[in-house]
One Martini backbone bead per residue (centre of mass of N, CA, C, O) as a GRO file, in nm:
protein
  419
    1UNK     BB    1  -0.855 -19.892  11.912
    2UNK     BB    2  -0.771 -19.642  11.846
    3UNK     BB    3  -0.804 -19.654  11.496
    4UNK     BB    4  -1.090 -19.740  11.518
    5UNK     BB    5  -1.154 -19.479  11.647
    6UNK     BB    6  -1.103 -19.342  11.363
    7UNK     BB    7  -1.260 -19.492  11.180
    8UNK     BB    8  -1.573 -19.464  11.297
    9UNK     BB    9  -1.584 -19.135  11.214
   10UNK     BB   10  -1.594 -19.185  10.892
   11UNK     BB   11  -1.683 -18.979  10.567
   12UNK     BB   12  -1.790 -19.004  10.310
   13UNK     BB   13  -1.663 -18.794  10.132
   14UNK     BB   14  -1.517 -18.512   9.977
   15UNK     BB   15  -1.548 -18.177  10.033
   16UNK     BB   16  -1.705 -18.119  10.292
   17UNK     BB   17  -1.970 -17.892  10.419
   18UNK     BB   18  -1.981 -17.760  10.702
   19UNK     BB   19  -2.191 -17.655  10.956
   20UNK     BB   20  -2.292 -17.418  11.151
   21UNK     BB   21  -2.217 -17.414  11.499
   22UNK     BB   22  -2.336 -17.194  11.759
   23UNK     BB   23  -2.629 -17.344  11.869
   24UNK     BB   24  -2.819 -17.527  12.095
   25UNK     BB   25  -3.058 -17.767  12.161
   26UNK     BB   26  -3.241 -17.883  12.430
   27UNK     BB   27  -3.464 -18.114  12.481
   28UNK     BB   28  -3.481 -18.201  12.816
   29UNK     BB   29  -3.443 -18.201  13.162
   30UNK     BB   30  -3.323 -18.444  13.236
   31UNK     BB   31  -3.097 -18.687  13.277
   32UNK     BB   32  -3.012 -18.689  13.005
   33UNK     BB   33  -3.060 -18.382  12.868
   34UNK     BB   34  -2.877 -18.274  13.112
   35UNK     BB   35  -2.627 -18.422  12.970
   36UNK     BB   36  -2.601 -18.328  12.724
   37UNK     BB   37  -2.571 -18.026  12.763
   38UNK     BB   38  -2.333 -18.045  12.920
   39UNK     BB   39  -2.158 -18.141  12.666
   40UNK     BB   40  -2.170 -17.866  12.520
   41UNK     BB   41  -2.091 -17.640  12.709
   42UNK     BB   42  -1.811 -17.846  12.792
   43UNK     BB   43  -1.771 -17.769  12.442
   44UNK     BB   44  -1.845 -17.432  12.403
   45UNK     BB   45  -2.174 -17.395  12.405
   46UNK     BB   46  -2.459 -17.260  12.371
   47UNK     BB   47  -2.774 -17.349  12.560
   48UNK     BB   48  -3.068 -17.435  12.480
   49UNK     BB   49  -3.333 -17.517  12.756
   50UNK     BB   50  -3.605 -17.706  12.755
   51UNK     BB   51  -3.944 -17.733  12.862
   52UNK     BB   52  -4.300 -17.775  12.996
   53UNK     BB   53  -4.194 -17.607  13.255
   54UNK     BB   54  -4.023 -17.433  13.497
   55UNK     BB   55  -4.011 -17.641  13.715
   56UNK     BB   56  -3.875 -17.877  13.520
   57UNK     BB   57  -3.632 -17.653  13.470
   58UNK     BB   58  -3.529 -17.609  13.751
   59UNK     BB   59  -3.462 -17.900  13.782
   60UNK     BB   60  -3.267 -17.922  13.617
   61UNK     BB   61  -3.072 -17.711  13.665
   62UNK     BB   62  -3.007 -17.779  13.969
   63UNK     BB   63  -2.866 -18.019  13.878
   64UNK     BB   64  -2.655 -17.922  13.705
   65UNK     BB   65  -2.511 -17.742  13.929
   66UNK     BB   66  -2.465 -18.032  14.089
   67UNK     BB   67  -2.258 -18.131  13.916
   68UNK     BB   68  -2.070 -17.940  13.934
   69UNK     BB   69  -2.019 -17.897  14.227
   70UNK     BB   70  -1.883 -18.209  14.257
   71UNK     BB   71  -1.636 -18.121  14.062
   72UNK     BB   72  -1.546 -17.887  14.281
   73UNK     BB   73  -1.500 -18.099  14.499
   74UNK     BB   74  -1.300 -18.293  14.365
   75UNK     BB   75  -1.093 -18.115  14.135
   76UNK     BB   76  -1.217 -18.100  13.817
   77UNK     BB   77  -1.306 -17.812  13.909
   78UNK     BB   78  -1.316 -17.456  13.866
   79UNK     BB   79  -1.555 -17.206  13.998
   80UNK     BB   80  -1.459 -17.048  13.724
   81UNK     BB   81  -1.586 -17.270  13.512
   82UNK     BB   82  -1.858 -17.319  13.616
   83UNK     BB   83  -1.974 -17.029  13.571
   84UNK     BB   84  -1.946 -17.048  13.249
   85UNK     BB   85  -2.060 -17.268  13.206
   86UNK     BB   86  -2.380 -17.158  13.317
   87UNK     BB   87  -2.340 -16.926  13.123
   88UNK     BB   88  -2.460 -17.136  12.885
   89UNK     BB   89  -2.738 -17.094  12.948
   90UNK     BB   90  -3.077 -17.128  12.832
   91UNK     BB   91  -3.386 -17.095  12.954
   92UNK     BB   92  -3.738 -17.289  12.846
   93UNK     BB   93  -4.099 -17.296  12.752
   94UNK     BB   94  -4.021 -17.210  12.438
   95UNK     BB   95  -3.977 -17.304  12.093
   96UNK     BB   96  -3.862 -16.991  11.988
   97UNK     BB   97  -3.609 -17.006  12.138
   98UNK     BB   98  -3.497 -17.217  11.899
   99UNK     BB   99  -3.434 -17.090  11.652
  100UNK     BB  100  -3.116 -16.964  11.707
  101UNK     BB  101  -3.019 -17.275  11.629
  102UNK     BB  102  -2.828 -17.532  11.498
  103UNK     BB  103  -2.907 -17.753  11.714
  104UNK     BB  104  -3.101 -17.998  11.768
  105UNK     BB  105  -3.220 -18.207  12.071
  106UNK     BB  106  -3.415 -18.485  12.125
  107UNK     BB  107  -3.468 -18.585  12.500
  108UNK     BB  108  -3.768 -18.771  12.556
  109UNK     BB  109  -3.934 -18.980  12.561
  110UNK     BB  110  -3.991 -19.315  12.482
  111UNK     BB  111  -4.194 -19.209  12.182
  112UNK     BB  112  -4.325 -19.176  11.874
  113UNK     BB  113  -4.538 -18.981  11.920
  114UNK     BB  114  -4.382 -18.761  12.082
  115UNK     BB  115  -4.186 -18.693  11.901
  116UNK     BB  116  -4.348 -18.620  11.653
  117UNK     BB  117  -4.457 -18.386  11.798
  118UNK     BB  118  -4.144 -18.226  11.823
  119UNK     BB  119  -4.120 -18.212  11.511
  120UNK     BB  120  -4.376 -18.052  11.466
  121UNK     BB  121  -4.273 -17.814  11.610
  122UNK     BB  122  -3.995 -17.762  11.464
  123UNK     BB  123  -4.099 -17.688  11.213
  124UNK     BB  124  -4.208 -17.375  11.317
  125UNK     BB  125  -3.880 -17.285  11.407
  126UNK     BB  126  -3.662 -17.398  11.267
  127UNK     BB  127  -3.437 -17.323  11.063
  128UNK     BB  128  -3.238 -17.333  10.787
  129UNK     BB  129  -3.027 -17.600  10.848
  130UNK     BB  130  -3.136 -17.705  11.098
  131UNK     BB  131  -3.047 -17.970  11.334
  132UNK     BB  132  -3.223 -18.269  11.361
  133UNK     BB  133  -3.214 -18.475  11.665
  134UNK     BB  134  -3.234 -18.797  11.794
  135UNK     BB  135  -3.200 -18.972  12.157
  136UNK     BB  136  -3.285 -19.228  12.102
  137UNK     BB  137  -3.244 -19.626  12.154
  138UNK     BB  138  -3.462 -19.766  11.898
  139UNK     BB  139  -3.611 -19.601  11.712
  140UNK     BB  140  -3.736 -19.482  11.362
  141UNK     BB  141  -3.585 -19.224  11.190
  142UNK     BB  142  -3.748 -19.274  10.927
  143UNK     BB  143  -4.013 -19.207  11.065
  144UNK     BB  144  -3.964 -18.962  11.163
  145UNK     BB  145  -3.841 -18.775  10.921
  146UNK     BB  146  -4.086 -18.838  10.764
  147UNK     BB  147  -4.287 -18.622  10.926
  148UNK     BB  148  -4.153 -18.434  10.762
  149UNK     BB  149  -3.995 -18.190  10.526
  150UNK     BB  150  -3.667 -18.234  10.669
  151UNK     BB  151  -3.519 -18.492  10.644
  152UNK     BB  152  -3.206 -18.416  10.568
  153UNK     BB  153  -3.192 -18.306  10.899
  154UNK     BB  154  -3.194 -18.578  11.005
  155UNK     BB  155  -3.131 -18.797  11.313
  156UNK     BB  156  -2.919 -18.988  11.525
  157UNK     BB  157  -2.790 -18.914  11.892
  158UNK     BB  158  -2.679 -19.168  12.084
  159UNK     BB  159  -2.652 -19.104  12.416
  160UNK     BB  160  -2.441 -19.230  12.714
  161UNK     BB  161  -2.480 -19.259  13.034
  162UNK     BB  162  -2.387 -19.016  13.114
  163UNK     BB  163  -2.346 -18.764  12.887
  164UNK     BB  164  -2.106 -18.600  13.014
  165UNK     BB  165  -1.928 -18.884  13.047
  166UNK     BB  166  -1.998 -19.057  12.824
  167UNK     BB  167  -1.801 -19.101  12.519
  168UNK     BB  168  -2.014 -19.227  12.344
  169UNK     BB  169  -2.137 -19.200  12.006
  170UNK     BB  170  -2.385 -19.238  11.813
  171UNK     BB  171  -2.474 -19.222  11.477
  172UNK     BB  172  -2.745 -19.172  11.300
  173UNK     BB  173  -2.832 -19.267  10.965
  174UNK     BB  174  -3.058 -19.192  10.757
  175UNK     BB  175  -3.145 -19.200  10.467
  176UNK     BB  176  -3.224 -18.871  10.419
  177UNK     BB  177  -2.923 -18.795  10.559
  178UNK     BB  178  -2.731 -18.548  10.478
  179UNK     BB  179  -2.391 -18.547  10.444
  180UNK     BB  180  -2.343 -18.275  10.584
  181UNK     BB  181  -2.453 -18.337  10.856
  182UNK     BB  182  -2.301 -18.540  10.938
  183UNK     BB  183  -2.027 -18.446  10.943
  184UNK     BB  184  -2.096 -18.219  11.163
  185UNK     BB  185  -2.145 -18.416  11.387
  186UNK     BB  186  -1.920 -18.565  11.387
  187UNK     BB  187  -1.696 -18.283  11.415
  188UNK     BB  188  -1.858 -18.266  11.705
  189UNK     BB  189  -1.798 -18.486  11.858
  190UNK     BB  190  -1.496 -18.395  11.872
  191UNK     BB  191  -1.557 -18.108  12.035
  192UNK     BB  192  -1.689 -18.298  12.271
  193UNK     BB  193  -1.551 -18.579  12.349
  194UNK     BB  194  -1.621 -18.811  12.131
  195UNK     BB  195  -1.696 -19.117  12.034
  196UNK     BB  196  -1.765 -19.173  11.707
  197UNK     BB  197  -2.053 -19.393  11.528
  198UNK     BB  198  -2.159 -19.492  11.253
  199UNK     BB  199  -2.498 -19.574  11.154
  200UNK     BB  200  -2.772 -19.741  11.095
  201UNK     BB  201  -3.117 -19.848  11.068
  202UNK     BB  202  -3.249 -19.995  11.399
  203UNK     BB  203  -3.343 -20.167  11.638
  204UNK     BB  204  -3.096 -20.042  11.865
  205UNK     BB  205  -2.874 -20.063  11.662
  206UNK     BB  206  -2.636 -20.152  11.792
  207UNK     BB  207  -2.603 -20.206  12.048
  208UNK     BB  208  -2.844 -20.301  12.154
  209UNK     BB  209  -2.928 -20.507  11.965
  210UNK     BB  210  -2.686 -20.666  12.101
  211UNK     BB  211  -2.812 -20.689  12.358
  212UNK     BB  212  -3.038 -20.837  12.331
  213UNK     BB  213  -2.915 -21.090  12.261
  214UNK     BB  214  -2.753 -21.128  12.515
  215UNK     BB  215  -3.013 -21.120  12.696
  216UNK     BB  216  -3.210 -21.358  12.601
  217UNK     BB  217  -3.128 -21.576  12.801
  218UNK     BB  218  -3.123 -21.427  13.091
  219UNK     BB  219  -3.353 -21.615  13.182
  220UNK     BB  220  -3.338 -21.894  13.085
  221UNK     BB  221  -3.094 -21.938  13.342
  222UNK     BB  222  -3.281 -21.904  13.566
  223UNK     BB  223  -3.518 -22.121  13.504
  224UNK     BB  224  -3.261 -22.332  13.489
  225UNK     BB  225  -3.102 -22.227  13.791
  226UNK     BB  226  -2.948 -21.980  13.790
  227UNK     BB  227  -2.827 -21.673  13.939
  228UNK     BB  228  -2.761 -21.336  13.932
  229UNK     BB  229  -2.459 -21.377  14.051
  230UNK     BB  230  -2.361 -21.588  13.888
  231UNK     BB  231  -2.344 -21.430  13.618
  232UNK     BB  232  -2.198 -21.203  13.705
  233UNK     BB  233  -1.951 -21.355  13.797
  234UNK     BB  234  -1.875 -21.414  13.512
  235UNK     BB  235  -1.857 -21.137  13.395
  236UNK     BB  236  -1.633 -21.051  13.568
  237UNK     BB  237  -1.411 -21.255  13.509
  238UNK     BB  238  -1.356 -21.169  13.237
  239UNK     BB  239  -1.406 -20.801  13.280
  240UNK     BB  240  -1.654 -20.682  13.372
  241UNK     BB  241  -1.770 -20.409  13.543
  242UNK     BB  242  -2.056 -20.597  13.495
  243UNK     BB  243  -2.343 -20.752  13.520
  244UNK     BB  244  -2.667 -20.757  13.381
  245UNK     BB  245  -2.806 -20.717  13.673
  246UNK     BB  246  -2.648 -20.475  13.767
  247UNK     BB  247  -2.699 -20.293  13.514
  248UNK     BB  248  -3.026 -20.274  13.524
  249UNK     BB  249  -3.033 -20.161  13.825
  250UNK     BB  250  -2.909 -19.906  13.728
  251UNK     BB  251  -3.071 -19.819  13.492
  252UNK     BB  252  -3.334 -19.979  13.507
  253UNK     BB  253  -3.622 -20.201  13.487
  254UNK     BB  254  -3.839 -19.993  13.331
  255UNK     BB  255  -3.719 -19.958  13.039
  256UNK     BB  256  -3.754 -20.257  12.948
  257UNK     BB  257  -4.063 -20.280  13.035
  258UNK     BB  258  -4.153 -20.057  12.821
  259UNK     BB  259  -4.008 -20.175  12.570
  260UNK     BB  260  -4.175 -20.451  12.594
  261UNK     BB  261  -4.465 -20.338  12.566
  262UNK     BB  262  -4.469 -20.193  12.302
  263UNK     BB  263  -4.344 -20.474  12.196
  264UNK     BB  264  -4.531 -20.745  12.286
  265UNK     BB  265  -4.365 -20.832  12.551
  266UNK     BB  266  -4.175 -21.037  12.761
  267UNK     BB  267  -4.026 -21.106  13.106
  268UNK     BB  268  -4.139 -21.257  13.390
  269UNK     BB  269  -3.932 -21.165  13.615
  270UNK     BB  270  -3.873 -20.847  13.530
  271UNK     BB  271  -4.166 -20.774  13.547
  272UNK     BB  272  -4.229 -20.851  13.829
  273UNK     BB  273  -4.064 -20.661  13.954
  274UNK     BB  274  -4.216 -20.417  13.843
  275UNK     BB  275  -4.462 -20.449  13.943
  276UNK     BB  276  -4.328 -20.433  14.267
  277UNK     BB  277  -4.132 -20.198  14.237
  278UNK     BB  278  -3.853 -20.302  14.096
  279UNK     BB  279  -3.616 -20.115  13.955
  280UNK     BB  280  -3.353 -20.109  14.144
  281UNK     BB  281  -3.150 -19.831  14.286
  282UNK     BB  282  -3.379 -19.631  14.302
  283UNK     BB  283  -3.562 -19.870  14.519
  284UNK     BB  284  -3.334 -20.053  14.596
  285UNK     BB  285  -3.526 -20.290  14.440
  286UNK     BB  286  -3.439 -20.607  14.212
  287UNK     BB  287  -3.218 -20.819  14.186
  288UNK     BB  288  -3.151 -20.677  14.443
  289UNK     BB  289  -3.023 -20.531  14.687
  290UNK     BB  290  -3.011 -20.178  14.877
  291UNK     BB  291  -2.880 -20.011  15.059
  292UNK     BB  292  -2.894 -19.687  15.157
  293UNK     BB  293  -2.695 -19.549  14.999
  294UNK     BB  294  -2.616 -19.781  14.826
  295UNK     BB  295  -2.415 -19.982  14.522
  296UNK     BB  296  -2.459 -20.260  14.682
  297UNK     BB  297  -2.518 -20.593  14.573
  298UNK     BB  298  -2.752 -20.801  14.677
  299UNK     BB  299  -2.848 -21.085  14.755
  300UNK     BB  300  -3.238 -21.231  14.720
  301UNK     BB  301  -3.426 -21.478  14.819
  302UNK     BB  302  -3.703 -21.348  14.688
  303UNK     BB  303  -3.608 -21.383  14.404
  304UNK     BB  304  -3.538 -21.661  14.384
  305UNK     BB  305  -3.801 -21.767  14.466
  306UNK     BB  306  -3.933 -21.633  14.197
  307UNK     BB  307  -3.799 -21.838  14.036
  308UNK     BB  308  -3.888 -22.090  14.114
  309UNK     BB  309  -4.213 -22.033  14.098
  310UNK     BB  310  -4.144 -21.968  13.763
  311UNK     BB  311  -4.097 -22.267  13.713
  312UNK     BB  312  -4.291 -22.466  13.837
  313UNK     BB  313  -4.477 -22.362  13.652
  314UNK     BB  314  -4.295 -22.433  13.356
  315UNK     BB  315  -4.162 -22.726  13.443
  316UNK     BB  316  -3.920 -22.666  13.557
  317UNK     BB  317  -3.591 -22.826  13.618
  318UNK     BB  318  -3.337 -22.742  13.780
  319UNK     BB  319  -2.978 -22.707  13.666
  320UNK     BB  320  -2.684 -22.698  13.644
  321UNK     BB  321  -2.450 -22.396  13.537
  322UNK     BB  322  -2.224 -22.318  13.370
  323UNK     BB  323  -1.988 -22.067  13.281
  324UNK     BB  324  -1.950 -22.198  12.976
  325UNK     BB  325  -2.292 -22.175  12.943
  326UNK     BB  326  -2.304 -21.863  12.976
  327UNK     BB  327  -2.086 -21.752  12.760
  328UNK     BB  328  -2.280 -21.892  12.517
  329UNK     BB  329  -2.565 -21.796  12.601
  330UNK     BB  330  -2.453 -21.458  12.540
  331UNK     BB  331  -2.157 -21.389  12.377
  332UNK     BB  332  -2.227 -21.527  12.092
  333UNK     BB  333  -2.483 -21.370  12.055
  334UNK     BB  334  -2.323 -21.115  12.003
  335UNK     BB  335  -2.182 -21.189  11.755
  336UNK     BB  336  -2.394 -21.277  11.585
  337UNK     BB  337  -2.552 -21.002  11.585
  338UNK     BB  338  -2.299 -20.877  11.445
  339UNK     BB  339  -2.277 -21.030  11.174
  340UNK     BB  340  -2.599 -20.927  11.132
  341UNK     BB  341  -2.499 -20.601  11.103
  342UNK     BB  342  -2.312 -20.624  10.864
  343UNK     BB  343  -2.448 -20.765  10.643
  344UNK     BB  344  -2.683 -20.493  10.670
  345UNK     BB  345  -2.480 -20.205  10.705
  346UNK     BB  346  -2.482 -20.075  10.979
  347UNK     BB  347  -2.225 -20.129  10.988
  348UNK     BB  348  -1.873 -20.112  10.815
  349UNK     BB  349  -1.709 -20.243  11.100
  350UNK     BB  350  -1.619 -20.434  11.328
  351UNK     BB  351  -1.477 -20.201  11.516
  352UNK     BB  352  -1.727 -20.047  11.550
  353UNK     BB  353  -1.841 -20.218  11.744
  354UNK     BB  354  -1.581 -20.229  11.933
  355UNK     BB  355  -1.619 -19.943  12.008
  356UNK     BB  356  -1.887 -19.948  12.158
  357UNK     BB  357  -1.853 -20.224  12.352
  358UNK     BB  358  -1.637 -20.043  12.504
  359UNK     BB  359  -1.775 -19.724  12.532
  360UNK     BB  360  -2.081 -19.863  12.610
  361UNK     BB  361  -2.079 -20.178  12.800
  362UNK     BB  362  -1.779 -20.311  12.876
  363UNK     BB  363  -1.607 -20.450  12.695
  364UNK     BB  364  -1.303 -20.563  12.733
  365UNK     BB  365  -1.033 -20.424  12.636
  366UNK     BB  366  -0.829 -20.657  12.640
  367UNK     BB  367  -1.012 -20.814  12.397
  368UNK     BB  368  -1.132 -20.539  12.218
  369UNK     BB  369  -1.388 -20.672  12.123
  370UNK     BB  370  -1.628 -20.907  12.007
  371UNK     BB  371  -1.500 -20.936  11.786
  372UNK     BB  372  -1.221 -20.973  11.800
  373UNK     BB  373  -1.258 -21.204  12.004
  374UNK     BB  374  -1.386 -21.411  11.802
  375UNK     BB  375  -1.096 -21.478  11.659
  376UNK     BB  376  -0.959 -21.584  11.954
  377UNK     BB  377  -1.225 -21.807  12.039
  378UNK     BB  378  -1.337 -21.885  11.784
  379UNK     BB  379  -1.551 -21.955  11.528
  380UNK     BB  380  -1.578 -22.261  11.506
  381UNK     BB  381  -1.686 -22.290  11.791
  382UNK     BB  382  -1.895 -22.099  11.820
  383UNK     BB  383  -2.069 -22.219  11.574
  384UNK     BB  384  -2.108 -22.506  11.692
  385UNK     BB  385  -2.237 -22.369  11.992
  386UNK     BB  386  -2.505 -22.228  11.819
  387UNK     BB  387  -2.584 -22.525  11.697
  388UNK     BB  388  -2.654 -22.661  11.906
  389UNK     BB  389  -2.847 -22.469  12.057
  390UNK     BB  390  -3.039 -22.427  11.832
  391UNK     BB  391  -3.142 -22.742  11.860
  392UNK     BB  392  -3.213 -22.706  12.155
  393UNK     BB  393  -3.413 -22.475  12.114
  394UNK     BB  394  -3.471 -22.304  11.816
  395UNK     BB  395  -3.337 -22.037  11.866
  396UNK     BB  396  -3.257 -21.767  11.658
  397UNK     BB  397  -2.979 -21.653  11.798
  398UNK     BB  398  -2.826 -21.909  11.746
  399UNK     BB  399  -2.827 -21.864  11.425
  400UNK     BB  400  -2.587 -21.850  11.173
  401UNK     BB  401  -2.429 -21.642  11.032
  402UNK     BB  402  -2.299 -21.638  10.712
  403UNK     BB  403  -2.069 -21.406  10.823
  404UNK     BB  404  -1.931 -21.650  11.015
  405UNK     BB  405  -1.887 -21.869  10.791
  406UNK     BB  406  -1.679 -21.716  10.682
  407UNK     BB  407  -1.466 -21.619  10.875
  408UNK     BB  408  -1.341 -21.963  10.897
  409UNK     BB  409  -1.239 -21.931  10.563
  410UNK     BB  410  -1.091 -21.611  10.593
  411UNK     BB  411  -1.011 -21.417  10.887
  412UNK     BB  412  -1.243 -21.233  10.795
  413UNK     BB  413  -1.525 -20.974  10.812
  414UNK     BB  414  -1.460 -20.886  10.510
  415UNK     BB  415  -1.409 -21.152  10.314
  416UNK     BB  416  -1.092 -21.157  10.311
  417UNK     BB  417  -0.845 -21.342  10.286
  418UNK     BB  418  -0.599 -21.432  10.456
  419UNK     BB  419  -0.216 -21.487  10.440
   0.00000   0.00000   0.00000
């Protein structure tokens, strides 16, 4: 994976000049936003952090100060270290103080309108050759990008929650994205501690992409027998540091049911919990309970009797859900949906999702990463049982990939045959 991790930062093109990047801006102070802001801090930059209040400024960096001091308490940073850090810090609420910024990074809500409207205002104050990044995880950033007159300047820095934490980060190139900013930020990416792979603009980029397949199927295996902690001690005994539904509880499952309704989209289940105030750990419940202060899952018998009365609604007749059938009905779809994103150009190398899928969603190290594993695994396997699938429900994510029956040929993803 070391290897595989220096090539995902690669940019074609020789002799490119990197832009200088002096100063950071960050848009919005909230939990993604403040923990953006601390990974360039904690990478010697100054950044200047915007908010649209006073208030929710104070609130952003008082949460700043006390991540700080949590690690000043656990002994992994010295009280001198923290003060340095913080007096990285520039504190706004007018957009004119991002001026002298060499990249700014917007971090506001996941809406279209809204960031419009931030890259707007970017507009008026941004100097030139200054990078415009956005920290989308679904959106459209050639729609971003066109809204502009300096599309060349736009990108996509997706970073993954805690972003001061989590080593991934997505580098999203938009069409007319400049190779020199793309550069920039890869090698900016490498001075701030991060994993960077470089991905092409589609709904949810890689990793989510891909995650939306894995858990495609994640309602229907409820609706038709299994339970939550069943599906996720599967995922754990692979390997997962957790399973889908303990995942989605500490994310927050507000998150997913907002951006199923923008897409006119539901999950029965899953909007269930969420119209009943049930986001998850933040909440206490979700699909699970947790007591008060604790981050372990209970399972709860009233999602349970919820799973039964929503099929018994739909005529299903609950059975036996075998360990092998979930997953086949989860990971599988997940290669596949890796297979579809190499033939569509958004990543360049098997290798490039492996490193996402592992430094951003956990899957099973010693195993390689999903692309890995399904060589391992067997592809005429995985093919065989993607059409069963098929067959039997219909459903377009278990139609294989092209590029899944070529690896059966040749033992290669990039379509060249192993001798």
């Amino acid at each position: 994976l070391f290897f595989a991790e220096r090539e995902a930062a690669k940019v074609s093109g020789k002799d490119i000049v990197k832009r200088r990047i002096a100063r950071v801006g960050v848009i919005g102070a909230g939990t993604m936003g403040g923990g953006i802001a601390m990974a360039f801090a904690n990478g010697g930059y100054p950044v200047t952090l915007l908010e649209t209040s006073h208030e929710a400024l104070q609130r952003g960096l008082a949460t700043i100060d006390r991540n700080y001091s949590v690690s000043v308490t656990r002994g992994s940073l010295s009280e001198v270290a923290k003060r340095e850090r913080l007096a990285q810090f520039k504190g706004s609420t007018d957009y004119a103080d991002l001026a002298d910024c060499d990249l700014i990074v917007e971090a506001v809500f996941e809406d279209m309108a809204v960031k419009k409207e931030v890259f707007g205002k970017l507009e008026a104050v941004a100097k030139p050759g200054a990078i415009l990044a956005t920290n989308t995880s679904y959106l459209d950033i050639n729609e971003i990008a066109a809204s502009t007159s300096r599309p060349q300047d736009v990108l996509g820095l997706h970073f993954f929650s805690p972003a001061n934490v989590m080593k991934l980060l997505e580098i999203v190139r938009a069409d007319k994205t400049a190779p020199d900013a793309l550069a920039t930020v890869v090698d900016l990416a490498r001075r701030i501690g991060k994993v960077a792979v470089v991905v092409g603009v589609c709904h949810g980029f890689v990793g989510n992409r891909m995650l939306a397949a894995r858990g495609s199927e994640s309602e229907a295996l409820l609706l038709e027998g299994a339970t939550p902690s069943q599906i996720d001690q599967v995922f754990t005994d692979f390997g997962w540091p957790m399973g889908p539904f303990q995942m989605g509880d500490l994310a927050g499952l507000d998150i997913g049911w907002r951006n199923r309704k923008a897409r006119g989209l539901s999950a029965v289940i899953a909007d269930t919990l969420c119209e009943q105030g049930r986001f998850g750990q933040k909440t206490g419940r979700g699909f699970y309970l947790y007591e008060a202060g604790a981050r372990t899952p209970v399972p709860d018998p009233e999602v349970e009797a919820l799973i039964r009365d929503k099929a018994a609604e739909k005529g299903i007749v609950p059975r036996a859900i075998s360990a092998e059938e979930i997953i086949e009905r989860t990971l599988y779809p997940l290669v596949n949906e890796g297979a579809k994103i190499l033939e569509e150009g958004i990543a360049a190398r098997a290798s490039d999702i492996d490193v996402v899928w592992v430094n951003g969603y956990g899957f099973p190290i010693g195993k390689g990463g999903p692309m890995f594993w399904a060589g391992l695994e067997g592809p005429a396997r995985i093919i065989e049982r993607l059409e069963y699938w098929h067959q039997r429900t219909g459903k377009d994510v278990f139609k294989p990939a092209p590029l899944l029956k070529r690896m059966v040929e040749t033992g290669s993803w990039n379509g060249d045959a192993i001798a």
